[in-house]
VOFITOR-471235 format. One record per atom (N, C-alpha, C, O): residue in three letters; x, y, z. Coordinates in steps of 0.1 Angstrom, whole numbers, padded with zeros to 4 digits, always signed. Example, Ala and Ser with C-alpha at 12.3 -4.5 7.8 and 13.67 -1.06 7.14 Angstrom:
Ala+0132-0057+0078Ala+0123-0045+0078Ala+0132-0033+0078Ala+0142-0033+0085Ser+0128-0022+0071Ser+0137-0011+0071Ser+0129+0000+0079Ser+0134+0011+0080
//
This chain:
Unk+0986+1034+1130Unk+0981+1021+1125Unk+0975+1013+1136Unk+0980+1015+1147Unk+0966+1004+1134Unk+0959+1002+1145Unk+0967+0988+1150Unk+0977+0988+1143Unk+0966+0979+1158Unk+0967+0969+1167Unk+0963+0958+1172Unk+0955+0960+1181Unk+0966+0948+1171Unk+0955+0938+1178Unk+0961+0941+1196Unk+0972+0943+1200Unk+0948+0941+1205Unk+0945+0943+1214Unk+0946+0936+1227Unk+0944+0927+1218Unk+0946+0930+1239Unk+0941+0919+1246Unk+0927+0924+1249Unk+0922+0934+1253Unk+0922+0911+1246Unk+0910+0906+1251Unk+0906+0893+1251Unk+0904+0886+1242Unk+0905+0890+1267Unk+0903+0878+1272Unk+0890+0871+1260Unk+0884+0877+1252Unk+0889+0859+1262Unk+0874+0852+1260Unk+0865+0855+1265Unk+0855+0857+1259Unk+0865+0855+1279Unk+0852+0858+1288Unk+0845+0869+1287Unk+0834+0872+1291Unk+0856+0880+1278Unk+0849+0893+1276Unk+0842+0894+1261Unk+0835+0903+1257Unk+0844+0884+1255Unk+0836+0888+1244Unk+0822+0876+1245Unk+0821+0866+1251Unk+0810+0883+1235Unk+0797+0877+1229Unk+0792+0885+1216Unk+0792+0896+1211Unk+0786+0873+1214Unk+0785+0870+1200Unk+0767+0869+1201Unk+0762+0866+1212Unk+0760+0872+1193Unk+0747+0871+1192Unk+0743+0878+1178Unk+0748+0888+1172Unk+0729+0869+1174Unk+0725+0867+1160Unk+0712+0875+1164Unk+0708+0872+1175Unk+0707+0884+1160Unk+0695+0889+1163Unk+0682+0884+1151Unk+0682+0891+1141Unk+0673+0876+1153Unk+0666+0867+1140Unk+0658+0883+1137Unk+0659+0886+1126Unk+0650+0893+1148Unk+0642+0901+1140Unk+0649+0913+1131Unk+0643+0917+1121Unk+0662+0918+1136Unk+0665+0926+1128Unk+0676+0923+1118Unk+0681+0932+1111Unk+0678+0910+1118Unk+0690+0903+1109Unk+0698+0908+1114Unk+0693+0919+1112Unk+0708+0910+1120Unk+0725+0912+1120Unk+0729+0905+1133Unk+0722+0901+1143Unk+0740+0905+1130Unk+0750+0895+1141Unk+0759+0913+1153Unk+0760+0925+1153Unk+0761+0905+1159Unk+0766+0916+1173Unk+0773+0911+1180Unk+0770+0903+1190Unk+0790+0915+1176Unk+0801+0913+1186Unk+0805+0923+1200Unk+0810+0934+1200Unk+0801+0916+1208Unk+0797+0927+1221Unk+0813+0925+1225Unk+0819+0914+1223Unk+0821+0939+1230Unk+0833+0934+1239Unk+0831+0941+1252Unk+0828+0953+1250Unk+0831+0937+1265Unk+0834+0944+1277Unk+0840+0940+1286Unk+0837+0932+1295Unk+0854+0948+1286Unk+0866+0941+1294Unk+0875+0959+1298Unk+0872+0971+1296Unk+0886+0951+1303Unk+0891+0965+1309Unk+0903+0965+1301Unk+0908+0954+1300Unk+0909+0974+1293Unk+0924+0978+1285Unk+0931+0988+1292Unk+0923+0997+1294Unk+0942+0989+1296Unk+0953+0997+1298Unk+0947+1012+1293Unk+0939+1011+1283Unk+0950+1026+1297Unk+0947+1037+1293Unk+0954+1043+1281Unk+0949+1052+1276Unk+0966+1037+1276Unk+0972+1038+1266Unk+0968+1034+1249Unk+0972+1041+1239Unk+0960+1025+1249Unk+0951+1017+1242Unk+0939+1031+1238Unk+0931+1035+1246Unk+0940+1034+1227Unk+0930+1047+1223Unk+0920+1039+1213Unk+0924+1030+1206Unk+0905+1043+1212Unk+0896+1040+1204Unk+0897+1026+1203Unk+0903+1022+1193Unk+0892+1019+1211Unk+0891+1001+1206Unk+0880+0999+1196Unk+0871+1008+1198Unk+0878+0991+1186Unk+0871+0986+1180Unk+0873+0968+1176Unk+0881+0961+1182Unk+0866+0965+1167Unk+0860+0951+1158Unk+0859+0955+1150Unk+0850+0963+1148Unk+0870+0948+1139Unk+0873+0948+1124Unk+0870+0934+1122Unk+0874+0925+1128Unk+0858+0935+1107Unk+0858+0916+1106Unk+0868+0916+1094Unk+0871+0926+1087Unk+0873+0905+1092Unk+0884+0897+1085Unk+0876+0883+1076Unk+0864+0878+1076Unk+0887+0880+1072Unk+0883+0867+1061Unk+0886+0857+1069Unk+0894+0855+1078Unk+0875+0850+1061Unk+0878+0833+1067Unk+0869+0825+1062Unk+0857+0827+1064Unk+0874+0816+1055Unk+0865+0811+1045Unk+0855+0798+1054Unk+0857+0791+1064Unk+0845+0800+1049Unk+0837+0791+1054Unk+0824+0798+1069Unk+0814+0794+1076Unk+0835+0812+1067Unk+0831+0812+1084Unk+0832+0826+1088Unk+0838+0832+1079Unk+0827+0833+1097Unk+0832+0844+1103Unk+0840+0850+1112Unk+0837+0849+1124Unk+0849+0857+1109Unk+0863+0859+1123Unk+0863+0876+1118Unk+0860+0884+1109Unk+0868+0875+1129Unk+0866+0894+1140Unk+0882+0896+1145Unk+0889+0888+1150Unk+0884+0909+1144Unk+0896+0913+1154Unk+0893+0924+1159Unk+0889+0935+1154Unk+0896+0922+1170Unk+0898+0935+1181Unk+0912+0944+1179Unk+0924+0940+1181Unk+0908+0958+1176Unk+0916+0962+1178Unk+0917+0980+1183Unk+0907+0986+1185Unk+0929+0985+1184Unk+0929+0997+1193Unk+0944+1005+1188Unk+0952+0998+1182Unk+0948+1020+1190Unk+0959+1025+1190Unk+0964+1029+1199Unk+0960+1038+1207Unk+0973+1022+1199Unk+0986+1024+1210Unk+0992+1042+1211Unk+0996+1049+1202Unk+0990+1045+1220Unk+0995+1061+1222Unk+1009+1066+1230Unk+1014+1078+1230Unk+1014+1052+1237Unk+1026+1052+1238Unk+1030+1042+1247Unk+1021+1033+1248Unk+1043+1040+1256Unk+1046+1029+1258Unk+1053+1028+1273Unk+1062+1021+1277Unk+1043+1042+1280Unk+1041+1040+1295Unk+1029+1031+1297Unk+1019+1031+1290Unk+1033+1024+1309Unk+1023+1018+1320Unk+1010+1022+1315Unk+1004+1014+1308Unk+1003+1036+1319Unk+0992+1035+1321Unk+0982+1028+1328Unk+0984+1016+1332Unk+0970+1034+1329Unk+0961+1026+1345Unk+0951+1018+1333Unk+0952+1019+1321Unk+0942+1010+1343Unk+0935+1003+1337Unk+0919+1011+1338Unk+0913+1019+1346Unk+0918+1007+1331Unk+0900+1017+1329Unk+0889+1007+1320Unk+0893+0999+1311Unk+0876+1007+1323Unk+0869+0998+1323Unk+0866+1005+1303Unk+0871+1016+1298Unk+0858+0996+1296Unk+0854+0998+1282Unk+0843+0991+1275Unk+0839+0980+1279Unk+0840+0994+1269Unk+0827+0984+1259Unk+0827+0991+1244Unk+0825+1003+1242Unk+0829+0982+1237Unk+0826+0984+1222Unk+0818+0976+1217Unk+0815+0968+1225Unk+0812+0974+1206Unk+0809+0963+1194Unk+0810+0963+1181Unk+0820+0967+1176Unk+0801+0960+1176Unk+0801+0954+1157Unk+0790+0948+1155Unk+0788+0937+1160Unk+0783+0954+1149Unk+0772+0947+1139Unk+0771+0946+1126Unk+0770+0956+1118Unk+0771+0936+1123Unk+0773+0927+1113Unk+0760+0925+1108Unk+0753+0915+1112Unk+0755+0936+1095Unk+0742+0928+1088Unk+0744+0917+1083Unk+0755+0915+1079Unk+0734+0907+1082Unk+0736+0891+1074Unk+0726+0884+1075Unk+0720+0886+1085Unk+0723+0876+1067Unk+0711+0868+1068Unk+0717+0852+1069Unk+0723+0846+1061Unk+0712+0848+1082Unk+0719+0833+1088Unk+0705+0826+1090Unk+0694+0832+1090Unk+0708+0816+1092Unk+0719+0807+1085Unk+0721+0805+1070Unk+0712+0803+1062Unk+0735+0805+1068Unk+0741+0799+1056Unk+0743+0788+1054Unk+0744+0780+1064Unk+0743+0783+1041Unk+0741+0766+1035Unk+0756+0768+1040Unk+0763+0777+1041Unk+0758+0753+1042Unk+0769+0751+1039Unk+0784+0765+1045Unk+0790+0772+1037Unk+0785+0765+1059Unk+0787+0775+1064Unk+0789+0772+1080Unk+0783+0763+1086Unk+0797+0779+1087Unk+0797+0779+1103Unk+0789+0788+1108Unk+0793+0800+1110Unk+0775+0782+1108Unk+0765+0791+1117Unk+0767+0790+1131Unk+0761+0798+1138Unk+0775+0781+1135Unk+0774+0781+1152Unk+0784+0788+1161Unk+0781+0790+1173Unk+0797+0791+1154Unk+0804+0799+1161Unk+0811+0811+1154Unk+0808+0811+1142Unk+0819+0818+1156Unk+0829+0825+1150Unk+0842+0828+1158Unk+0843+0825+1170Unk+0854+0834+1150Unk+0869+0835+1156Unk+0866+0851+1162Unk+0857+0860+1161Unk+0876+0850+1169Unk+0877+0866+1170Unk+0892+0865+1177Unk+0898+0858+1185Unk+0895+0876+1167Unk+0915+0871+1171Unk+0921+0884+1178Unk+0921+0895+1172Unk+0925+0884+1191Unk+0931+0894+1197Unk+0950+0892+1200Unk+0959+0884+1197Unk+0949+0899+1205Unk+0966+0897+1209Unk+0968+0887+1223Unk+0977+0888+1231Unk+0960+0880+1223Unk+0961+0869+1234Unk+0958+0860+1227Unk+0958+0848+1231Unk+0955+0862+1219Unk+0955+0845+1206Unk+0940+0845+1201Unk+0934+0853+1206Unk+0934+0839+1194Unk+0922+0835+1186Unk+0911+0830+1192Unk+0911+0817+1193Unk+0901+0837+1198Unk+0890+0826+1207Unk+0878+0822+1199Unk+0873+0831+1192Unk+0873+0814+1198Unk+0864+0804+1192Unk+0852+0809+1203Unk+0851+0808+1215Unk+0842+0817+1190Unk+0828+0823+1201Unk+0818+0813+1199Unk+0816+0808+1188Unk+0809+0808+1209Unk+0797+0803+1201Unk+0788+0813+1197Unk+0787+0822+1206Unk+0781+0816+1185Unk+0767+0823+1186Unk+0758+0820+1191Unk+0753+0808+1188Unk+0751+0828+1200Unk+0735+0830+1208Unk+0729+0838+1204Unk+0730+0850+1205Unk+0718+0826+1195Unk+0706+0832+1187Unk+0694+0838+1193Unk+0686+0830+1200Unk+0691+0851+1192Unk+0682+0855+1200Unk+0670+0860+1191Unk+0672+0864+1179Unk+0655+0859+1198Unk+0647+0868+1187Unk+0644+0854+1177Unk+0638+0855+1167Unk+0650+0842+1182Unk+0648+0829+1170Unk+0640+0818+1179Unk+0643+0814+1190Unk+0628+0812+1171Unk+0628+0800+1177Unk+0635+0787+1187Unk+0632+0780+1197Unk+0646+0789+1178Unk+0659+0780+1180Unk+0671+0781+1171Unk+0669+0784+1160Unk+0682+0779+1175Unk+0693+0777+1167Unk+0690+0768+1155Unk+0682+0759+1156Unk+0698+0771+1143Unk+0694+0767+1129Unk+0703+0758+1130Unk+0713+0760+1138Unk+0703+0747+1123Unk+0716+0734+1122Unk+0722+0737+1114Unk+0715+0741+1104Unk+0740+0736+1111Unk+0740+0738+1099Unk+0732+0730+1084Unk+0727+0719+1082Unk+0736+0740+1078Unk+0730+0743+1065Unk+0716+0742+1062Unk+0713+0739+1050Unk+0705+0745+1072Unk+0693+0756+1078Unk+0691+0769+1068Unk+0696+0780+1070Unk+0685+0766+1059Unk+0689+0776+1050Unk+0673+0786+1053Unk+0670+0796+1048Unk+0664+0779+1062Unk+0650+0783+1061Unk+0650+0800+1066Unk+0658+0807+1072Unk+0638+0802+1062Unk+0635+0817+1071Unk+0620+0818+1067Unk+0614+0808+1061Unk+0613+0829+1070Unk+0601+0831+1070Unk+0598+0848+1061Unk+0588+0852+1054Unk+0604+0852+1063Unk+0608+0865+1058Unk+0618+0867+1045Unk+0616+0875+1036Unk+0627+0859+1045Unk+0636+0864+1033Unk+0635+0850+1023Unk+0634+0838+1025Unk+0637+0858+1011Unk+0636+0848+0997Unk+0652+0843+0997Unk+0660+0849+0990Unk+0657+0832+1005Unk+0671+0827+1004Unk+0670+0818+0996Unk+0667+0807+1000Unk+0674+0820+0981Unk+0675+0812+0968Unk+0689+0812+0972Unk+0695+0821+0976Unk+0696+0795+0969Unk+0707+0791+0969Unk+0705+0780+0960Unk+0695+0773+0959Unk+0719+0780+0952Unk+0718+0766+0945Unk+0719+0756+0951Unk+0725+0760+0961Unk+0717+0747+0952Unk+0722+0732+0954Unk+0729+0722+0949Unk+0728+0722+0937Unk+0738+0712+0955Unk+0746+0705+0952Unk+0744+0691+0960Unk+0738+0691+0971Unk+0749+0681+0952Unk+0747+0663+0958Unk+0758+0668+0971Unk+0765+0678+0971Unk+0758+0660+0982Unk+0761+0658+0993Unk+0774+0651+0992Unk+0783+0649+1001Unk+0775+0647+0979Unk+0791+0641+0971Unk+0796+0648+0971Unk+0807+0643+0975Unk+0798+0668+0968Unk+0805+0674+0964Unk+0808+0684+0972Unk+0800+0693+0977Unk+0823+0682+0976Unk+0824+0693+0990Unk+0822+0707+0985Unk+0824+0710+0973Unk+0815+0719+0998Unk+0812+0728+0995Unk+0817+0738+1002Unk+0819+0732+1013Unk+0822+0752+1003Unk+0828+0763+1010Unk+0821+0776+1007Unk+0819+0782+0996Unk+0817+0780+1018Unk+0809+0794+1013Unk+0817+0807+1024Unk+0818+0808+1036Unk+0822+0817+1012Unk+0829+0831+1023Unk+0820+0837+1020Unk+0812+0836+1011Unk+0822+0851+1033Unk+0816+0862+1033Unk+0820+0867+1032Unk+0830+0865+1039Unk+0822+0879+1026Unk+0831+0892+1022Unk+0824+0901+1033Unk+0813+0897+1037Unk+0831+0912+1038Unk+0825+0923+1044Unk+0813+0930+1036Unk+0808+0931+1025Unk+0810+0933+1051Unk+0795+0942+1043Unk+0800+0956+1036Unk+0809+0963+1040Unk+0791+0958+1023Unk+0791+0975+1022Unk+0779+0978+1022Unk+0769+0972+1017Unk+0782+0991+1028Unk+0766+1002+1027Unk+0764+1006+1011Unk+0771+1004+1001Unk+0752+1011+1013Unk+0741+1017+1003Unk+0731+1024+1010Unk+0726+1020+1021Unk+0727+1037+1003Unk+0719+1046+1004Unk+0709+1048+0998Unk+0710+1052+0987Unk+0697+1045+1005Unk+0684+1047+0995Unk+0672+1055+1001Unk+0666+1051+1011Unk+0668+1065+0992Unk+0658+1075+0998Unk+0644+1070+0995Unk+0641+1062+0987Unk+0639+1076+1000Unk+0617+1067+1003Unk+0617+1065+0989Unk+0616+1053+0986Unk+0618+1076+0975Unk+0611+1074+0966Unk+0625+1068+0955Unk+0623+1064+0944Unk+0632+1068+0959Unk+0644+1066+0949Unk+0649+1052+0947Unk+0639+1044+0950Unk+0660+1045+0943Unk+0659+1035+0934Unk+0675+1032+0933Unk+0683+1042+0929Unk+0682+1017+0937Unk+0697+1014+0937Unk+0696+1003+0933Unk+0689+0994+0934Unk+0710+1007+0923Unk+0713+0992+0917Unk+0727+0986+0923Unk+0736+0993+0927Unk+0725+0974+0925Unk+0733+0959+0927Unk+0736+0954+0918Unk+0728+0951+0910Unk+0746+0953+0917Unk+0754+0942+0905Unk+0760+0934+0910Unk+0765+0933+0921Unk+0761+0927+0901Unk+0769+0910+0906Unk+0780+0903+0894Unk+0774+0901+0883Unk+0789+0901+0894Unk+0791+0898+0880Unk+0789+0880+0880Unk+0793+0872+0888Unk+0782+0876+0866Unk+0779+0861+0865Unk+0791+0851+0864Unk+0801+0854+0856Unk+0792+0842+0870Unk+0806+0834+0864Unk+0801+0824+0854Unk+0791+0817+0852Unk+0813+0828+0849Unk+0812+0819+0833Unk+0814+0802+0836Unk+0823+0796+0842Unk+0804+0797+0829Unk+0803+0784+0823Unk+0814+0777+0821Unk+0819+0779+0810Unk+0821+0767+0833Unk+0833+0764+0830Unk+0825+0747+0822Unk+0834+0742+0816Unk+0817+0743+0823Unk+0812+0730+0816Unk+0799+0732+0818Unk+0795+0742+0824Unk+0790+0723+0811Unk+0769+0722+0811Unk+0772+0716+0824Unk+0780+0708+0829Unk+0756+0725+0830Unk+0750+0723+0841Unk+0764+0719+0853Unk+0762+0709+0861Unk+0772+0725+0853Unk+0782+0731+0862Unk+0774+0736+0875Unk+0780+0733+0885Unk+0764+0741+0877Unk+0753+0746+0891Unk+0758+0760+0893Unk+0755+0766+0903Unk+0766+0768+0880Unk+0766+0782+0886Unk+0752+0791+0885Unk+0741+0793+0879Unk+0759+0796+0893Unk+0744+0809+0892Unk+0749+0820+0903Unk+0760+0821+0909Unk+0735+0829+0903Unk+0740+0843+0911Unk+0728+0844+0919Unk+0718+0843+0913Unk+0728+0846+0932Unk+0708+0848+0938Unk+0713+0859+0945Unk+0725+0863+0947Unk+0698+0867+0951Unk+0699+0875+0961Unk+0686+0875+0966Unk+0675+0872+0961Unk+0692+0881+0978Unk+0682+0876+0994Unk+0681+0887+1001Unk+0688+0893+1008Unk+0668+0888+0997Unk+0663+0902+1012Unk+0650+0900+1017Unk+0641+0892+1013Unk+0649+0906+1026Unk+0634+0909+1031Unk+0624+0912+1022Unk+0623+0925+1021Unk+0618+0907+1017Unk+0603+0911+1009Unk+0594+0926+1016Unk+0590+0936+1009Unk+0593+0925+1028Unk+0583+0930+1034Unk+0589+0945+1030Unk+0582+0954+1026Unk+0604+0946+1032Unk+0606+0960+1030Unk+0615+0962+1015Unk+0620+0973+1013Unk+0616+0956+1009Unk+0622+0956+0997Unk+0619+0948+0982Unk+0619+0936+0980Unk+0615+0956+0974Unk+0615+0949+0963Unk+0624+0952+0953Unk+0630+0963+0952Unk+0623+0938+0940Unk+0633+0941+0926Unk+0623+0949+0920Unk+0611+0947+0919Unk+0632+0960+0914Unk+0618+0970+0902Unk+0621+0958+0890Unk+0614+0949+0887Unk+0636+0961+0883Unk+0637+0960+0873Unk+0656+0946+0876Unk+0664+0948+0884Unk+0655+0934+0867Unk+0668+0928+0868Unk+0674+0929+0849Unk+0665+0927+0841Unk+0685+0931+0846Unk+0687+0932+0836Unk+0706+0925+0836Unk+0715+0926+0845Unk+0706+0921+0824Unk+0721+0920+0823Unk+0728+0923+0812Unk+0725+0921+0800Unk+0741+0930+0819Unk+0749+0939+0810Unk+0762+0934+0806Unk+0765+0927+0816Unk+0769+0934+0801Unk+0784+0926+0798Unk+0790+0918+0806Unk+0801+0920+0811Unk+0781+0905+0809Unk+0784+0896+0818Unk+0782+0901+0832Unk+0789+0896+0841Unk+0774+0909+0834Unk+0769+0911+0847Unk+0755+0911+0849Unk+0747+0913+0839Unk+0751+0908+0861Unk+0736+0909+0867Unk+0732+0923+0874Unk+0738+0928+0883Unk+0721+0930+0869Unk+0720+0944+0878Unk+0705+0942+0880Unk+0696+0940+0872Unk+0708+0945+0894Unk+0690+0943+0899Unk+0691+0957+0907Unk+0700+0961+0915Unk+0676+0966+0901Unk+0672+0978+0904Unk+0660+0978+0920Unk+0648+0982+0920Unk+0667+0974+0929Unk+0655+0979+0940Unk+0654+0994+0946Unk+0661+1004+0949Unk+0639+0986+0945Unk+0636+1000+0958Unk+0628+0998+0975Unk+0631+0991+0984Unk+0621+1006+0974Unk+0619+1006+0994Unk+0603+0997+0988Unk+0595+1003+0981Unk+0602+0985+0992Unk+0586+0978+0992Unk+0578+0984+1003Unk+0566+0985+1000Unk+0583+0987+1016Unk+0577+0996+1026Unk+0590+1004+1032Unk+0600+0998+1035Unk+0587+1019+1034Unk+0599+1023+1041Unk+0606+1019+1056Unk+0598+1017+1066Unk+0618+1018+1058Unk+0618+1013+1070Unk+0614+1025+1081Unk+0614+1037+1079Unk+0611+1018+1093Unk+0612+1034+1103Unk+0615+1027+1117Unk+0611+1017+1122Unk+0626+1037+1121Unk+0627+1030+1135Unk+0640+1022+1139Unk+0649+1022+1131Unk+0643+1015+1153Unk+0653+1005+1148Unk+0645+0991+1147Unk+0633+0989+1151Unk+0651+0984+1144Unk+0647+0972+1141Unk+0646+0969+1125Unk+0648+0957+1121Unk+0642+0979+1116Unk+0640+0978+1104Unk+0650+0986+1098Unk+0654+0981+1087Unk+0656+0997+1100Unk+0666+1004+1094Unk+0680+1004+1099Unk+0681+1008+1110Unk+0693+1000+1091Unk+0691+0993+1081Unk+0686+0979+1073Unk+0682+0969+1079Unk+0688+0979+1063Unk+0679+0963+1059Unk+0692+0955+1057Unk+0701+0961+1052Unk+0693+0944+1060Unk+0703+0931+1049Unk+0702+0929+1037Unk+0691+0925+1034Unk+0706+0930+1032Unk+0704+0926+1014Unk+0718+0913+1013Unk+0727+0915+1021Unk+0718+0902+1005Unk+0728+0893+1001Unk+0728+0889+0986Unk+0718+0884+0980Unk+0739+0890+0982Unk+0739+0883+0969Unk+0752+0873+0970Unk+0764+0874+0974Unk+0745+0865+0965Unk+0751+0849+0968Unk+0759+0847+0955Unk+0754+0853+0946Unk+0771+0840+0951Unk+0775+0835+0934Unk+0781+0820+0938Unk+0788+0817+0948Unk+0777+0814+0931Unk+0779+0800+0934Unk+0789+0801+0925Unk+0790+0811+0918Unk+0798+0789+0922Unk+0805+0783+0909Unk+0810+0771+0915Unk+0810+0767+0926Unk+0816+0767+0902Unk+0824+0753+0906Unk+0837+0759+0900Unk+0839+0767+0891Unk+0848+0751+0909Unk+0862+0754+0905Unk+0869+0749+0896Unk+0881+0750+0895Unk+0857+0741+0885Unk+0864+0735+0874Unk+0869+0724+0873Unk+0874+0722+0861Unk+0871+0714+0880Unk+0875+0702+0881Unk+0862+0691+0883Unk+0852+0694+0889Unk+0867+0680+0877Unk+0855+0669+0875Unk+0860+0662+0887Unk+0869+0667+0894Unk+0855+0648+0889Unk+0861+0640+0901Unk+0856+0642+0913Unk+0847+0648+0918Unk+0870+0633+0917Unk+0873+0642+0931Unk+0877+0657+0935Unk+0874+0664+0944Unk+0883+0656+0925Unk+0888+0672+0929Unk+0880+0683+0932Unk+0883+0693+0939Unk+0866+0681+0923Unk+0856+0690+0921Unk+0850+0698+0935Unk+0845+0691+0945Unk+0850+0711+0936Unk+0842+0718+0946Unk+0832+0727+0945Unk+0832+0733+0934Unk+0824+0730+0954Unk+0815+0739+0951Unk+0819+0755+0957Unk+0817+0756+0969Unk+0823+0764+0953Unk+0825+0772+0958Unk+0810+0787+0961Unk+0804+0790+0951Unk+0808+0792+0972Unk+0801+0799+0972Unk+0804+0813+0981Unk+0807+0812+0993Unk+0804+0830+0975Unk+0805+0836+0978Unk+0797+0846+0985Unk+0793+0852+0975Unk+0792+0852+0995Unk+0781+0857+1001Unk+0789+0869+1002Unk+0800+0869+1007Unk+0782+0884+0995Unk+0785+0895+0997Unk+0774+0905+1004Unk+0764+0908+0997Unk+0776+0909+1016Unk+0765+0914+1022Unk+0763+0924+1015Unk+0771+0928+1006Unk+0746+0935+1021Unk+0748+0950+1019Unk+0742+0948+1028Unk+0735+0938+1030Unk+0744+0961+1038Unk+0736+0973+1045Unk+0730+0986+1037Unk+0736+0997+1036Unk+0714+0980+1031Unk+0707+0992+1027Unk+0703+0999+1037Unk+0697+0995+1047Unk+0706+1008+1035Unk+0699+1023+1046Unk+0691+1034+1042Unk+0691+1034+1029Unk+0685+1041+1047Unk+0674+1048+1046Unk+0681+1059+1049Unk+0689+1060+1058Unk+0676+1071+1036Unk+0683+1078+1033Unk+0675+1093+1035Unk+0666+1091+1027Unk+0674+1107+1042Unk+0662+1115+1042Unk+0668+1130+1033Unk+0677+1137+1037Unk+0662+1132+1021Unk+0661+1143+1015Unk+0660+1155+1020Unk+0648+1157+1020Unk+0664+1162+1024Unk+0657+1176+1029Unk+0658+1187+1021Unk+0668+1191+1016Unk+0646+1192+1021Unk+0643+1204+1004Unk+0652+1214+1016Unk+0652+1215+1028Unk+0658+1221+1005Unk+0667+1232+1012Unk+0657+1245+1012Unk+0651+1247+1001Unk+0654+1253+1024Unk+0656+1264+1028Unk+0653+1273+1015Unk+0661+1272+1007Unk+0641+1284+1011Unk+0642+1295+0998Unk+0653+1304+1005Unk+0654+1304+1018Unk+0662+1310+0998Unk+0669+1321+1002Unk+0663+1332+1006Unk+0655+1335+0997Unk+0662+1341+1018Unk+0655+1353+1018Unk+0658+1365+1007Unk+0669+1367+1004Unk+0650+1370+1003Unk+0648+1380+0991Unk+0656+1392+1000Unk+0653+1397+1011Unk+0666+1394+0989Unk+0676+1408+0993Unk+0665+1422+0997Unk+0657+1425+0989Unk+0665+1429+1005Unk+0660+1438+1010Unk+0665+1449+0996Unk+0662+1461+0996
//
């Protein structure tokens, strides 16, 4: 079972890449030889994004120190409304450090709740500046999709806890390489059928970001009332068919 790790602050960075969308937790620092396979696992945290370092312990001699580098990328489309675009946690066994993000590949850093882009359709609901708001990110999952083929997304809708409550469900990709064929809804769910609008090739374009957003309110009028929003990434990926091989004909 794996471990949180030491790793200083000075050894980690953080960086947003604007052309290929994802975020990239760089670590390079030195761990004990005991310490097998380090990685970055992301975790929850509402509002925000937090990381942990971690590694397996092989046993519980000394061992020498030896130099290392790992990371993590993180597809996502930033900035988020209502969201900590400027920094993230990353929690090791020397305690929790507070990263800034350095946006690269961008004009400039986005302020929060910078919802703009130039490439991606980020439909988000909106709310009066009365009503506090919280948006998580769940981890990314993958998806597989071949040049001519075709995946569905689903979302499920939240139900109408009162009129014009502001729920709804959006999703956000790159146009250039993705389109909706078909959106349809099934027993209280949303299923939108994309495919490749141009294939990707290369890095920079493969894989794509995809996000679907679900807004709701938590049901209370007043004060109490909040806006709650959930951001579930994907990493679509490009996927290659290969026609198998005719069998040679038996002599």
């Amino acid at each position: 079972m794996s471990q949180l790790i030491p790793v200083p602050k000075s050894a980690v960075s953080v960086r947003y890449h604007g052309l290929g969308r994802f975020l990239r937790v760089h670590v390079k620092t030195v761990l004990s030889s005991i310490i097998l396979s380090p990685f970055i696992q992301q975790e929850s945290r509402p509002g925000g994004l937090k990381f942990s370092t971690r590694g397996f312990y092989s046993g519980y001699q000394s061992g020498v120190e030896v130099p290392v580098e790992f990371k993590f990328d993180l597809p996502i489309l930033l900035p988020i409304p209502r969201f900590d675009n400027k920094t993230v946690l990353v929690e090791t066994s020397l305690g929790t450090h507070t990263i800034a993000i350095e946006y690269v590949e961008w004009p400039a850093p986005p302020s929060d709740g910078d919802d703009s882009s130039a490439t991606v359709d980020a439909t988000a609901a909106t709310e009066t500046k009365q009503v506090p708001a919280r948006t998580d990110v769940l981890p990314t999952e993958e998806r597989l999709l071949h040049d001519h083929g075709s995946l569905v997304i689903s979302a499920k809708i939240p139900p109408p806890l009162f009129p014009d409550g502001g729920d709804s469900v959006d999703i956000s990709f790159n146009k250039d390489f993705i389109k909706v064929d078909t959106a349809r809804i099934v027993d209280g769910s949303i299923a939108w059928t994309i495919k490749w609008a141009t294939v990707p090739k290369g890095d920079g374009e493969d894989p794509q970001p995809l996000s679907v957003t679900t807004t709701r309110n938590n049901g209370y009028q007043g004060p109490a009332t909040q806006v709650i929003r959930t951001v579930q990434n994907y990493s679509i990926r490009r996927v290659w068919l290969v026609k198998p091989e005719p069998e040679p004909e038996a002599v």
